[in-house]
C-alpha positions as CSV (number, residue, x, y, z in Angstrom):
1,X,9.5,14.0,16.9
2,X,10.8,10.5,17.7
3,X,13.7,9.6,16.2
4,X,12.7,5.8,15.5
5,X,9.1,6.9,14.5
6,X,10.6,9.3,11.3
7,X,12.5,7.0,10.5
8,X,10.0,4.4,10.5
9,X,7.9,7.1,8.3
10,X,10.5,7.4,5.3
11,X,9.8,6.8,2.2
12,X,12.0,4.2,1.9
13,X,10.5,2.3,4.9
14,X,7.0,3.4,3.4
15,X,7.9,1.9,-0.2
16,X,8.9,-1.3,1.7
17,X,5.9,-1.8,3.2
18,X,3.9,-0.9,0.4
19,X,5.4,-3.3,-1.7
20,X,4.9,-6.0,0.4
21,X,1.2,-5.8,1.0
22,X,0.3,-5.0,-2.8
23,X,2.7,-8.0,-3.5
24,X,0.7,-9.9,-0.9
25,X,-2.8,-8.3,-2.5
26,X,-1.8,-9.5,-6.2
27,X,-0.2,-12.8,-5.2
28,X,-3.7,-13.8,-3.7
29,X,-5.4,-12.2,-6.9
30,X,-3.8,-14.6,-8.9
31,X,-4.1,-17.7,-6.5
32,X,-8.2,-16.9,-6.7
33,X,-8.0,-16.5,-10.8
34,X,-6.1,-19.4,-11.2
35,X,-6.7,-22.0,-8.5
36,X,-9.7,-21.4,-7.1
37,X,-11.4,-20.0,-10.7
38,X,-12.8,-17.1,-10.6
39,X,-12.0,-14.8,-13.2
40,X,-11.6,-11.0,-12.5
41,X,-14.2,-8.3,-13.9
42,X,-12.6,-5.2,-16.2
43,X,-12.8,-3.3,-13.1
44,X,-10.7,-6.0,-11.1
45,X,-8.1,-5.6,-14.1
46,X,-8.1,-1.9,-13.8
47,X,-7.2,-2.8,-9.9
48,X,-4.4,-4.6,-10.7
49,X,-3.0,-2.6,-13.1
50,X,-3.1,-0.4,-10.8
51,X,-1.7,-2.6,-8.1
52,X,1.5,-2.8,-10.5
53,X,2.0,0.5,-11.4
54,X,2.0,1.5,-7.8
55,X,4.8,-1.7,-7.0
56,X,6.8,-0.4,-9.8
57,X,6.8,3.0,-8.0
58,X,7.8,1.6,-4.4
59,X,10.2,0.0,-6.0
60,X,11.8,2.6,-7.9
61,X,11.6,4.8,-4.4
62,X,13.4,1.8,-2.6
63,X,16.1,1.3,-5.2
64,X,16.5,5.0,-7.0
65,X,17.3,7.6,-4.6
66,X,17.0,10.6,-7.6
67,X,13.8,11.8,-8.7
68,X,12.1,10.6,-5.2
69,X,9.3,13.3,-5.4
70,X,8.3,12.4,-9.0
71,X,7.8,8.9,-8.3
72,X,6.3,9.4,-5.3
73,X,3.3,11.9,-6.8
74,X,3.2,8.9,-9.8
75,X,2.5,6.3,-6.7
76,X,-0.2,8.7,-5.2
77,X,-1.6,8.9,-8.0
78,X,-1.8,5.7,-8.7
79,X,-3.0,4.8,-5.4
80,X,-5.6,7.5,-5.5
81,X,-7.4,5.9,-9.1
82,X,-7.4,2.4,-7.3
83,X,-9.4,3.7,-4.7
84,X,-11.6,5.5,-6.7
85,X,-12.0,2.5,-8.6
86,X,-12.6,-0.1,-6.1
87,X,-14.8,2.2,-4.3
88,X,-16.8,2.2,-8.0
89,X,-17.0,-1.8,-7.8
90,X,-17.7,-1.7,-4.0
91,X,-20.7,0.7,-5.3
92,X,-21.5,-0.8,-8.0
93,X,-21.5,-4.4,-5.9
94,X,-24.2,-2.9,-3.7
95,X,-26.2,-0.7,-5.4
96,X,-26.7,-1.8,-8.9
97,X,-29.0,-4.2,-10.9
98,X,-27.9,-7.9,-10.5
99,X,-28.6,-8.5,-14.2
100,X,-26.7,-5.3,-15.7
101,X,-22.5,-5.7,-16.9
102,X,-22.1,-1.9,-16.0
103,X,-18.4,-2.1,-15.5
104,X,-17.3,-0.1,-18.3
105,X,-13.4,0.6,-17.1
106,X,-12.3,3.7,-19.0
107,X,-14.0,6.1,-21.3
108,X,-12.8,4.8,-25.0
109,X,-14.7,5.8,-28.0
110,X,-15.8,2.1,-29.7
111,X,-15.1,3.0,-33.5
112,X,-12.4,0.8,-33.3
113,X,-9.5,2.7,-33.2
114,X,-5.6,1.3,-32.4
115,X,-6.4,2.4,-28.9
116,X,-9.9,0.9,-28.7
117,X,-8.1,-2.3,-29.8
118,X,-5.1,-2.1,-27.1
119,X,-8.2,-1.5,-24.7
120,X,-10.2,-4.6,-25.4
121,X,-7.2,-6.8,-25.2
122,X,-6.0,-5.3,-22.3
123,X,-9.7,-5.5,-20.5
124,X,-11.1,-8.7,-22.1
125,X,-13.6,-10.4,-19.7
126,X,-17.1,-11.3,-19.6
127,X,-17.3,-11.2,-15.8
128,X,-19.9,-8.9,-14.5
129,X,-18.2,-6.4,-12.0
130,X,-21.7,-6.3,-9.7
131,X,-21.3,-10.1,-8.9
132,X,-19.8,-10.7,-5.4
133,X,-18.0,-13.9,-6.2
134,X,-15.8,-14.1,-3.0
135,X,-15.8,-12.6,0.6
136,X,-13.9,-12.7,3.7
137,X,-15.1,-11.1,6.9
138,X,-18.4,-10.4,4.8
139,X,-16.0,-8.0,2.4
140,X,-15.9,-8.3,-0.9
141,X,-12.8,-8.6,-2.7
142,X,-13.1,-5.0,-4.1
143,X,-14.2,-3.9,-1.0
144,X,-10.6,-5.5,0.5
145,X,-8.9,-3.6,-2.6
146,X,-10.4,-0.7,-1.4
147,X,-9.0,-0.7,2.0
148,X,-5.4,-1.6,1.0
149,X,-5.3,1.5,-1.2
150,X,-6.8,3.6,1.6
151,X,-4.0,2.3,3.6
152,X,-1.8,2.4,1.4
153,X,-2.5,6.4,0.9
154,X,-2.7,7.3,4.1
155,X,0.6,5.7,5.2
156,X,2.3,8.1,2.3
157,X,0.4,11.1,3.5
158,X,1.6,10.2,7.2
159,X,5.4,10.0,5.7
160,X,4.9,13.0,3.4
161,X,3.4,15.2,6.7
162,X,6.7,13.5,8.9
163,X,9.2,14.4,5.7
164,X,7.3,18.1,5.3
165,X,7.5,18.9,9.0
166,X,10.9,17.4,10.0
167,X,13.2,20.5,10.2
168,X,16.6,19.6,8.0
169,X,19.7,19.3,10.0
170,X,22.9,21.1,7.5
């Protein structure tokens, strides 16, 4: 393969990238929340956690050269539940009753536990996650989330392929 195209495939180029789009993506998250006020769902929440957790990991593959595989799976991983939970809010956006709060983030029993607790402070708002309260290019804002994290996975599977089929020079 093409010298300039595996290297623009590394990980390292790939965690750059990465981490300046979901920087970009959570920047403008927090311009809408708190200039333009609209206040983010539990799902939306679950996003940017999400969001973070997979900056953190682009930016531990850009800085750490050790454990490179770990924290790679970790950012897959997290990449993987955003997309499966922005495609939930993109679902839930457009094919759900208008009147219903069916967001419901993670599965936590409600007897009030220690966990329950950490939960409900983590995830406390009273925005409906089948609202549509912003849109560019008639896409909604988790329909936008969505996209990034599809990107964002597909550009790691297309460095992971590149690293796997490389052949290693001694």
């Amino acid at each position: 393969m093409n010298n300039l195209f595996v290297h623009f495939f590394s990980y390292k180029n790939i965690a750059k990238i990465e981490a300046l789009i979901i920087s970009s993506a959570l920047i403008f998250g927090f311009y809408l929340e708190y200039f333009e006020g609209l206040s983010p769902c539990s799902l939306c929440l679950i996003q940017r956690y999400l969001f973070g957790s997979a900056f953190v990991c682009s930016m531990l593959i850009i800085f750490f050269r050790k454990f490179g595989a770990i924290i790679f799976t970790f950012n897959l991983i997290f990449l993987l539940l955003g997309s499966i939970t922005s495609g939930r809010q993109s679902w839930l956006q457009n094919n759900s009753n208008p009147n219903s709060f069916e967001c419901g983030g993670l599965l936590i029993d409600e007897n009030h536990s220690f966990l329950s607790k950490i939960y409900e402070s983590f995830m406390n708002s009273n925005q409906s996650c089948n609202e549509i309260l912003w849109t560019f290019f008639d896409l909604s804002i988790a329909n936008w989330a969505f996209l990034i994290f599809v990107f964002l996975i597909s550009m790691n599977f297309i460095a992971l392929i590149i690293k796997l089929s490389t052949p290693k020079i001694i």
